[in-house]
N, C-alpha and C positions, 0 to 999 in steps of 0.2 A: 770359397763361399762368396767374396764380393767380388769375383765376376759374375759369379751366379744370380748374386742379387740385381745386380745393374741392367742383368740382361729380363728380367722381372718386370722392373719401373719400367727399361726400353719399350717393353712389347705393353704397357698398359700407359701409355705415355702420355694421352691426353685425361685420363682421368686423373694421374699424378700430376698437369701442370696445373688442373684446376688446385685439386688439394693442394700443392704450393702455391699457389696465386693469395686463396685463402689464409693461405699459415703467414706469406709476406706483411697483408694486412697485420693479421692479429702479433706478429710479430713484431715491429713500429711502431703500430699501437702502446702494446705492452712495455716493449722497452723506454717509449716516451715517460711513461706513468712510472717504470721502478729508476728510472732515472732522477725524476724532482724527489722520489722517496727516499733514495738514497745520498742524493745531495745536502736533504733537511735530516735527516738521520747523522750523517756524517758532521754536519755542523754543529750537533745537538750534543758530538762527546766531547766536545771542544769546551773549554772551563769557560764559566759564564764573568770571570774576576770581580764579583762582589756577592756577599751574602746578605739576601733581601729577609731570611727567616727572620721571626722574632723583632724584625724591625715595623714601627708605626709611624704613619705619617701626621705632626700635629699642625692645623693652623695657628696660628697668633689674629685673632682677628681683633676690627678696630669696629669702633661702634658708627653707624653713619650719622653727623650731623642733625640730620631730621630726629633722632632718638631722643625721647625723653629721659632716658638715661646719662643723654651725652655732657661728660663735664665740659664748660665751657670756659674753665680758668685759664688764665693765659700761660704757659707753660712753654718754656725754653726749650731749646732742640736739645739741650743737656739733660731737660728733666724729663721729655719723651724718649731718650736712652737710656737714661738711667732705669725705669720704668722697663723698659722693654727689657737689658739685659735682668731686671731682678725676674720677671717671666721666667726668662732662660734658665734663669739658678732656682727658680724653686722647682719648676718640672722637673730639675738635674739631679735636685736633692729627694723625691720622690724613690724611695725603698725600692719602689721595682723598677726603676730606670736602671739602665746600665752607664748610658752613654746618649749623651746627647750632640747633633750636629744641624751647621743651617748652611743651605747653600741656593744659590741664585743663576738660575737658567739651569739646572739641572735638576731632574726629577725621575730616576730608574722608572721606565714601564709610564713617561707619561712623553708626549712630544713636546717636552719643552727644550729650546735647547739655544746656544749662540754659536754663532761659527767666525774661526778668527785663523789666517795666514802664518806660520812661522817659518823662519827661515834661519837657515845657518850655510852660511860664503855662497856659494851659488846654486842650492839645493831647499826648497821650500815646497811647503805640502796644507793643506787645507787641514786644518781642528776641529771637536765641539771643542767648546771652551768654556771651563768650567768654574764658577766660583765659589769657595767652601770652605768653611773653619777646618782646622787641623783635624779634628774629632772625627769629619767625615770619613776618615782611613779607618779608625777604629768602630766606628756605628755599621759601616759595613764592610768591613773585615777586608778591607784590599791589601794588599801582599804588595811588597816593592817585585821587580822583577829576577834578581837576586836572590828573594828567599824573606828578604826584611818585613819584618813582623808589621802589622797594623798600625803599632804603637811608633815604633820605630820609627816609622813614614811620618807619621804626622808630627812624629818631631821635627823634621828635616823640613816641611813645609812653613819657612819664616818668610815676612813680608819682603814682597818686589820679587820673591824666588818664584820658581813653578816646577812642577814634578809635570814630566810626559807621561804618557799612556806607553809601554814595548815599544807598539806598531809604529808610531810616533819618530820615537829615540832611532830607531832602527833605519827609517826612512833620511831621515836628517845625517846619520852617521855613513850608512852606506849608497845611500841612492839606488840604480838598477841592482847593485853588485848583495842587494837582500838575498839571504838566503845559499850563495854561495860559500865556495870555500876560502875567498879573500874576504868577506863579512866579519868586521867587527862584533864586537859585542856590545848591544844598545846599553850598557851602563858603561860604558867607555865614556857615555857624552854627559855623565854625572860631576860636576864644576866647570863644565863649557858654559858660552854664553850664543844665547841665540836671538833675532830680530825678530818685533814680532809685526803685524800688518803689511810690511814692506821691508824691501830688503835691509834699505838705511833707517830703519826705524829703530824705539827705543830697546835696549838689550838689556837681556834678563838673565839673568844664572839659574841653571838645570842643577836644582837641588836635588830630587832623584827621581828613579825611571819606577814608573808601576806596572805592576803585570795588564796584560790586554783587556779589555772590558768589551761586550758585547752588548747591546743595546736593550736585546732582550736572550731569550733561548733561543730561535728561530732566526734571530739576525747574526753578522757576522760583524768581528770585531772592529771596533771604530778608533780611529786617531783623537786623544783628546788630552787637555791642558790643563792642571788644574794653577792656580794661584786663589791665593787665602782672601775670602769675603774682605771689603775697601773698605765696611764698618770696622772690623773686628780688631780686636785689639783697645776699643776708643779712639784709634785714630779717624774715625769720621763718624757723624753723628744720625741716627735714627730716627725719623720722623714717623707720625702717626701712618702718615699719606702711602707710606713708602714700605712700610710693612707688611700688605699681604703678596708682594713682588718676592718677597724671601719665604722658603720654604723651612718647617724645621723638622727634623726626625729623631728619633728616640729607639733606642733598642732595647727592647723590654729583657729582663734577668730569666731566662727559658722557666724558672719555674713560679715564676708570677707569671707568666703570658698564658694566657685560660680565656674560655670564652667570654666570662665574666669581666676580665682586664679593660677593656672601654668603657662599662658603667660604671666600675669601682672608682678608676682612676678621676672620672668626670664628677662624681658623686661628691669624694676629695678632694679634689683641687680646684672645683668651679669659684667657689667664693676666693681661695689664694688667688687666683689668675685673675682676678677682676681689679684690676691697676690702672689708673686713670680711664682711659677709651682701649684700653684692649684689654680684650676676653679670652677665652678658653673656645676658639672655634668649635672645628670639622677634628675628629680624631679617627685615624683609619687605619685599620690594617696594610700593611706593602701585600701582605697575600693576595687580598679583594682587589685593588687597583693591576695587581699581574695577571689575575685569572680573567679582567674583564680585558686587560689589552692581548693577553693569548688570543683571547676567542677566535677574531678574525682568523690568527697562522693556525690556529688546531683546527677550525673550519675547513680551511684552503686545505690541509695534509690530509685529513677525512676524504675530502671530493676525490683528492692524487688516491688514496686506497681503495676509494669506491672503485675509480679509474680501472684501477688496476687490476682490481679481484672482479670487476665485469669482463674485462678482456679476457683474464686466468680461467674463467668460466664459460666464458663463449669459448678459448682455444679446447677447454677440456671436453666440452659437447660436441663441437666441430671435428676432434678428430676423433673421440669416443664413435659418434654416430660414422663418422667414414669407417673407421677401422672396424669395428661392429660387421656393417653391409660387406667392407672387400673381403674379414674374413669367413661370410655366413655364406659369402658368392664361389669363396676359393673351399669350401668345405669337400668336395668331390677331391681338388689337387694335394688339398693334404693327405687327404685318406689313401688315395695312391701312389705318395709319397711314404706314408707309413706300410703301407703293404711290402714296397719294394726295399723295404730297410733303416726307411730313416725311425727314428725315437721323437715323442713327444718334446724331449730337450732341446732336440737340435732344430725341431720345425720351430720352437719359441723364439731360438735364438737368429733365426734365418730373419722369422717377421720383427722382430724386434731391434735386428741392423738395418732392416727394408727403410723402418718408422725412423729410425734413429739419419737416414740418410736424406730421406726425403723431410725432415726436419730441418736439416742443415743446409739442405739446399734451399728450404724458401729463408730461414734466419740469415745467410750470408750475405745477402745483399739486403734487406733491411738494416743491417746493422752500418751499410755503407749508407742508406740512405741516415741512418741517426749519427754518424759520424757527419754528415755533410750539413745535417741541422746545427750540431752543435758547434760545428765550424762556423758556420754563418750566424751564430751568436742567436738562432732561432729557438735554444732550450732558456729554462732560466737558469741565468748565469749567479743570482744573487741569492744565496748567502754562500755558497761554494763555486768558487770559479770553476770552466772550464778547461778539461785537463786529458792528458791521454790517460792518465790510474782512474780519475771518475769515468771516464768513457771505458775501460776495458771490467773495471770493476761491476758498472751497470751492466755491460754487456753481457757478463758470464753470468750474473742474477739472473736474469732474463732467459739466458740460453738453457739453467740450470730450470728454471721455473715452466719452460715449454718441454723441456724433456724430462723432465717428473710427471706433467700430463700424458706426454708422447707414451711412453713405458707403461703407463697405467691403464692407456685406454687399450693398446694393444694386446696387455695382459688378460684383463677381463676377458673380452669376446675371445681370443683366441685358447683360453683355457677351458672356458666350455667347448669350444670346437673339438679340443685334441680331446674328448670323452666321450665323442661319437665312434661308437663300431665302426670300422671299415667296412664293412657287408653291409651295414645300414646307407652308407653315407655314398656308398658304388652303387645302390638297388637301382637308384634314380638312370644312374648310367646304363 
C-alpha cells in the first residue's frame, strides 16, 4: 500500500508541495511555541526549596525626624537595639506567630539581592548572597540537602560559618565533572573551608549545604550563601537609620492565618510595637507580593499558549480545509475503488497513511530548522537549558499535536465521503 500511496502524492505533486510548504510553516511555528511551553512546564516540577505559604512580610518602621511624634531623647546605639530586638520578641511571642526571621538583601519574590565570589583552590563561581538569622531555615521551611530538617539547619548556621545553596556546593566540589559518574556529593564540602571575594581572601567554614532555591516558580535554581545577619547575636549594634534596610518575616500558625490575620494582628500589637521611633509598619502577606511578581512570567506563558493554540488552529483549518476539497475532488476515485473491491476501512486507512506522510514530510525538516535555532542559542535558553531530551521531547509534542489534527481532519471529510452511493458518485462520470 505505500507504494501505492507514494505513487498518489507523485502524480498530484504540486498541490502536495504546496500543502507541505504550508504545513513546514505552521510546523516551526508550532514547535517554536510548545517548545518555551514545555521548557516553563518542565522547570515548574522542579522543587521551588522554600515554603512561602502562611508566611508574612512585617516592616519595622522608623518614624521620620520631621514627625511630631518623633522622640528626640538622646539614646545610645545600645538603647536603639535593645528597642529593636524587644520588637522582635514581642511579635515572636504573639499566639499566632510561629516563627519569626530577619534578613538583609534577601526578599523571596522581590529583586533584592547581593552578589559575592567564592572560591575553593582553583575553582570559583558567582553567589546571591544572603544574610539571615538562623530562624530563616525554619520561617521557610528549607531542607539541608541531605534530608536535614529546617530546625536542624539553623542550628548549624553559627557566626563567621555559611551554608551553600546544592548548586553551589556541587560547583565548588566538582567543577565540569557535575553531574557525572566521578561527581561527588555536595555535602562532602560540609567542614571544608572556602575564600570568599577572591581567591586569597578571608576563609570561612561550610557549616552545611541546603537544598536548591529557585528565585521564583518560573526561574531556575540560583547558587546562593547564606551567613547569619552581623547584628545578630548582639555582636553589632542597630541603629534607628539602619533599620528599614533589614527585612523581617513571620510565619503565621496555619490556623490563625485567616483573612482577618493582618487587621487583628495590627489592631494588637500597634500600641506594643510603638518603642521609642519604631512602629508596627507595612504588614503583607508573601502570597500578594508572589502573585504580583508572577504576573509578568504567567503573562509571558499565556502569550507562548495563545502562540501556540493559534498555530494548533490555523494547522487544523489548513489541513481540515485541504483534506475536505482533495477528498470532495477524489469522491468519483473512491467510489470506483469501492466498486472494484476495496471497503470503506481500507480507503480510510489508504488516505489517512497519504495525510500521515505528507505530514511528515513538511515536519522533518522544520524540525531541522528548530534544531538549528536552538543550537544557535536562538530559542530561550532560560530557566531550562538547551538539551537534545528538551529538543526531542518538544519535538514529539509537536509531531503528536499536528497528527491529532492531521487524522481528525481527514476523518471527518473522508467519512462523509465513503457514504455516498457508488452509482451516485459514478452518475457525474
Amino acid at each position: 500500500m505505500l507504494k501505492q500511496i507514494f505513487t498518489i502524492i507523485r502524480n498530484n505533486l504540486r498541490s502536495n508541495l504546496l500543502l507541505m510548504a504550508g504545513m513546514f510553516v505552521i510546523s516551526a511555528s508550532l514547535w517554536y511555541a510548545v517548545d518555551y511551553v514545555y521548557s516553563v512546564a518542565d522547570n515548574l516540577r522542579k522543587p521551588l526549596g522554600f515554603d512561602w505559604e502562611h508566611v508574612y512580610y512585617l516592616q519595622v518602621g522608623v518614624l521620620p525626624q520631621e514627625s511630631n511624634q518623633w522622640d528626640d531623647t538622646e539614646k545610645s546605639a545600645e538603647e536603639q537595639t535593645s528597642e529593636y530586638y524587644t520588637f522582635l520578641d514581642r511579635v515572636r511571642k504573639h499566639p499566632a506567630v510561629e516563627n519569626l526571621c530577619v534578613t538583609r538583601l534577601h526578599y523571596h519574590y522581590v529583586w533584592k539581592n547581593s552578589n559575592m565570589a567564592i572560591y575553593r583552590d582553583s575553582l570559583g563561581t558567582g553567589t546571591l548572597f544572603r544574610g539571615v538569622t538562623p530562624e530563616y531555615f525554619s520561617v521557610f521551611r528549607v531542607k539541608g540537602s541531605d534530608g536535614t530538617s529546617p530546625e536542624q539547619l539553623a542550628e548549624k548556621l553559627q557566626w563567621n560559618d555559611y551554608i551553600l545553596s546544592e548548586d553551589a556546593a556541587d560547583y565548588l566540589l566538582n567543577g565540569k565533572k557535575m553531574g557525572t559518574s566521578e561527581a561527588r556529593n555536595p555535602s562532602e564540602l560540609v567542614g571544608e573551608y572556602i575564600t570568599l571575594d577572591k581567591r586569597d581572601g578571608d576563609s570561612v567554614r561550610v557549616a552545611a549545604v541546603c537544598e536548591m532555591q529557585k528565585y521564583n516558580e518560573y526561574g531556575a535554581p540560583q547558587r546562593a550563601a547564606y551567613s547569619i545577619l552581623k547584628f545578630a547575636g548582639g555582636a553589632n549594634t542597630m541603629r534607628y537609620a539602619w533599620a528599614p534596610s533589614f527585612d523581617v518575616f513571620i510565619r503565621v500558625k496555619p490556623e490563625a492565618d485567616n483573612a482577618d490575620f493582618v487587621h487583628d494582628f495590627r489592631r494588637e500589637m500597634k500600641n506594643q510595637l510603638r518603642l521609642g521611633n519604631y512602629y508596627l509598619g507595612d504588614i503583607k502577606a508573601l502570597s500578594i507580593t508572589r502573585n504580583e511578581h508572577l504576573a509578568s512570567f504567567r503573562s509571558d506563558l499565556y502569550s507562548y499558549f495563545s502562540i501556540a493554540g493559534f498555530f494548533l488552529v490555523n494547522a487544523f483549518l489548513a489541513i481540515l480545509g485541504t483534506f475536505w476539497f482533495r477528498t470532495q475532488q477524489r469522491t468519483e476515485e473512491l467510489a470506483i475503488r469501492l466498486v472494484v473491491g476495496a471497503t470503506p476501512g481500507s480507503l480510510m486507512q489508504m488516505l489517512m497513511l497519504e495525510g500521515i506522510i505528507l505530514i511528515t514530510l513538511a515536519y522533518l525538516p522544520a524540525m531541522g530548522l528548530g534544531y538549528y535555532l536552538g543550537n544557535a542559542e536562538m530559542v530561550e535558553t532560560w530557566p531550562t537549558d538547551w538539551s537534545m531530551t528538551r529538543f526531542g521531547i518538544s519535538s514529539l509534542l509537536t509531531y503528536l499535536l499536528l497528527l491529532a489534527v492531521t487524522l481528525f481532519s481527514i476523518w471527518f471529510p473522508a467519512r462523509k465521503a465513503m457514504k455516498i452511493q457508488p452509482v451516485e458518485a459514478l452518475h457525474g462520470e
